[in-house]
Every structure is written in C-alpha cells, then in structure tokens.
C-alpha positions in Angstrom: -249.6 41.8 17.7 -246.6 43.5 16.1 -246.7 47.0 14.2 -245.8 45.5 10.4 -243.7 47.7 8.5 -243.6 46.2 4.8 -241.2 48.0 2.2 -241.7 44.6 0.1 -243.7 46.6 -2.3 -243.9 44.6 -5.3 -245.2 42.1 -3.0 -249.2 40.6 -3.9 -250.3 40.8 -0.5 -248.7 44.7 0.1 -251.2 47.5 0.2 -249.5 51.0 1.1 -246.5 49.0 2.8 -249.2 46.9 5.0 -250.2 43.4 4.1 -253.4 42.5 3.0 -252.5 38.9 4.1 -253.6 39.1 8.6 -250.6 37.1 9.1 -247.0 36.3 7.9 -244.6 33.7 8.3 -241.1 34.4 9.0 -238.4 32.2 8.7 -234.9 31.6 9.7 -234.7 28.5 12.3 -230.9 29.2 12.3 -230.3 32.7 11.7 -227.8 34.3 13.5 -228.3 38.2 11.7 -231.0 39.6 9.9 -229.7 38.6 6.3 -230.4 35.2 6.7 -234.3 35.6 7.5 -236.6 35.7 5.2 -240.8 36.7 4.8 -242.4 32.7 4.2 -245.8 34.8 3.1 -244.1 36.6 0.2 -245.5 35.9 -3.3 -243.9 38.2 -6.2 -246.7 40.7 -7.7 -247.4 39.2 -11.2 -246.4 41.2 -13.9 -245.3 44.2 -11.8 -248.7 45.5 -12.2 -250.5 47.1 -9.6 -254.2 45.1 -10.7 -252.1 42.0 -9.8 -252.1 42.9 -6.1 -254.2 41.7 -3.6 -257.9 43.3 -3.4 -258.7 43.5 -0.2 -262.4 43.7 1.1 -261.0 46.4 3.9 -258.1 48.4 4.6 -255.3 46.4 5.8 -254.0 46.8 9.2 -251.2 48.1 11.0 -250.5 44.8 13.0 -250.3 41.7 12.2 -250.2 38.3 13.4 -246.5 37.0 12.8 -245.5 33.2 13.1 -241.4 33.1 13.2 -239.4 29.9 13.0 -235.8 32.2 14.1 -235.0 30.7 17.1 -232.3 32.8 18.1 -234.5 36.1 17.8 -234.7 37.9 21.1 -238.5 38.5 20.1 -239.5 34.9 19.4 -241.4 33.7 22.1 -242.7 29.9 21.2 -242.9 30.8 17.7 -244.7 33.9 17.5 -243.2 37.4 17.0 -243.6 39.8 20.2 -241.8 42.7 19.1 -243.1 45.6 19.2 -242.6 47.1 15.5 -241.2 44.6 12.6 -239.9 45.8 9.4 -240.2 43.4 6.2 -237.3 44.5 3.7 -236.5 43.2 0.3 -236.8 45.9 -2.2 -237.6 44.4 -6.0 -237.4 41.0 -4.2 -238.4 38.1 -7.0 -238.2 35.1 -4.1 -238.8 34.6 -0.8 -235.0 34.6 0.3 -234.3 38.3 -1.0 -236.6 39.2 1.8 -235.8 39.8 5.5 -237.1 40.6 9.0 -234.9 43.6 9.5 -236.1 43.6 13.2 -234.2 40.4 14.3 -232.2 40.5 17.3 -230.0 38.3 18.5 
C-alpha cells in the first residue's frame, strides 16, 4: 500500500494529514495531468470545526489502501494505486473536484 500524504486538512476523514478513512477513492478515468483528478473519499469538515472530524478509535496510518479509476496513471495497476508515496492536495477544498492526486503520472 502507498505512503498517503493528505494536505486536504479541512477534510472529515484527515487526522494530522493522514486519513482516518483505511482507504480512498481516486478518480480521474480520463485524466491526462494531475489537475483533473480528484480524492472520491473527500467529505468537507462541517462547520470548519475540528470536533466535526473523524474520531478515530486508533491512530491513523501512514498507508493506505487506494482504489484509482485514472487510467492513464503510470501507477495504476488494475485499479489500485502502486506508487510508492501519494500526495492528496486541495487546500480549503469545499468539493470533491478542488482535490487532486498530486502524484499522477502520465
């Protein structure tokens, strides 16, 4: 599994720039850069407050399991992510498509 890298921080499921959720979604089916990917698993932080994120029972983990529908990613490998480290951006993101995987490659 992937190193997951999350700077989605007003994100539910992010913990200290990890996500609480195990495993993310990414989508894209017809991306050819990274701008037109996007994080399926994000869900906007109600409120903006921090007691609106995700509890979770343990620590969240480095690595997750990541399903990817871009096609044209070097890393995509029957729809699962194989790279080694993938970065989630979207900084104050409010929907799923002002996220990215910031690791796609072409």
């Amino acid at each position: 599994m992937p190193v997951l890298d999350c700077t989605v921080t007003n994100c539910y499921y992010n913990k200290e720039k990890l996500c609480c959720r195990g495993a993310i979604n990414v989508e894209g089916d017809t991306a050819e850069e990274k701008d037109a990917t996007a994080c399926g698993s994000f869900r906007e932080r109600s409120s903006g407050s921090f007691s609106n994120s995700c509890k979770c029972e343990e620590p969240p983990e480095n690595r997750s399991d990541i399903d990817c529908t871009a096609e044209r990613c070097t890393y995509n490998n029957s729809c699962k992510c194989h790279a080694p480290n993938v970065e989630i951006q979207g900084q104050n993101a409010t929907c799923t498509t002002e996220t990215m995987c910031a690791s796609f490659c072409k």
